[in-house]
N, C-alpha and C positions, 0 to 999 in steps of 0.2 A: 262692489265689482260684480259684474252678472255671470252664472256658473260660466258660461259660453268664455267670457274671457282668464278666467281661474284656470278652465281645465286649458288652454293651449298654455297658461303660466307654466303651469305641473310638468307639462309635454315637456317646454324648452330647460325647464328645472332640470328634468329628468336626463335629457338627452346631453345637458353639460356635465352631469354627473359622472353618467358612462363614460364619458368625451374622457375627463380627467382618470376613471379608472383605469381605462388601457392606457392612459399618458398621450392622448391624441394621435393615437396610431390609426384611427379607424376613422372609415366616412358613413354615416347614414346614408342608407340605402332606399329606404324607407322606414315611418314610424306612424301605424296606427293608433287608434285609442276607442276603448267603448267605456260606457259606463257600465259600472258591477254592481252589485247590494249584496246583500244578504238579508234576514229578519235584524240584525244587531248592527251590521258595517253599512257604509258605501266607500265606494270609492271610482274606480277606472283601471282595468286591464290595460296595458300599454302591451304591444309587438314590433321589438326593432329589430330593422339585418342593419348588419353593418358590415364594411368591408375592410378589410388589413390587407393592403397590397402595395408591393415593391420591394426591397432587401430592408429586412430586420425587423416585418412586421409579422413576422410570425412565431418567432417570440413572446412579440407584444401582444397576439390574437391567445396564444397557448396561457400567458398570463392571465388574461382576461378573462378566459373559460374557464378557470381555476380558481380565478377570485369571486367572480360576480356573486356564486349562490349565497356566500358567506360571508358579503361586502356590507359594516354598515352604515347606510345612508345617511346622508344630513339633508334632509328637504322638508322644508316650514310647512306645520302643519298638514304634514304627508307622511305614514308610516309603511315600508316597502314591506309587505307580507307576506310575498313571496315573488322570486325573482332564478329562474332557470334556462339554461341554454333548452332553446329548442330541437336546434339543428346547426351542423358543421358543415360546409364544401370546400374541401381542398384544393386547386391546380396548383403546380410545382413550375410548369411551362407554359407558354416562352416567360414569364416572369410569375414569385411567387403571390398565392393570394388565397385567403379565407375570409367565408362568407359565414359568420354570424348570426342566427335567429334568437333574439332571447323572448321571452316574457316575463315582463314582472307588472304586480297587481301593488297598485297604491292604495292604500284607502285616506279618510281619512281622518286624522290626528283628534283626538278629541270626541267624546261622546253628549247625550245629552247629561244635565245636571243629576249629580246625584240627590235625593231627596231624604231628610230626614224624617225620620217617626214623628 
């Protein structure tokens, strides 16, 4: 499979993930992705809004910002390494709604071989 097609896997991996942690309270708003490294990792930063609107998603938004840094993930060959709300938008009127920014950085799962003596 070619990176190009792996990393939109990872994307929509990821974005069912969240889906399932607010209980599908929330709509993608947007979701970018770059690639990341380090000298030791790679991986891909991801940035999503999402949105919780209408009666009783706010709740589900307040849950969600409470669970996510400390949530952990189950996604193949993909380790979440860090994962935090960026930013919050409330309106209350004419109907309730919060807007969601996280980021979380994947990397991924697995390094090269270790070598012996």
């Amino acid at each position: 499979m070619r990176a190009a097609n792996r990393a939109r896997g990872d994307g929509a991996r990821l974005r069912e993930a969240l889906m399932r942690l607010c209980g599908h309270a929330a709509s993608v708003l947007s979701h970018e992705e770059r690639p990341w490294s380090s000298i030791t990792f790679t991986g891909c930063r991801h940035v999503l809004t999402l949105e919780f609107a209408g009666n009783g998603t706010l709740e589900a938004a307040d849950r969600f910002i409470t669970e996510l840094e400390e949530h952990e993930f189950s996604l193949p060959r993909r380790l979440v390494a860090d994962a935090r709300i960026t930013s919050v938008d409330q309106v209350f009127a004419p109907r309730p709604r919060v807007v969601v920014t996280c980021d979380l950085l994947l990397l991924e799962d697995g390094g090269p071989p270790v070598s012996s003596p």
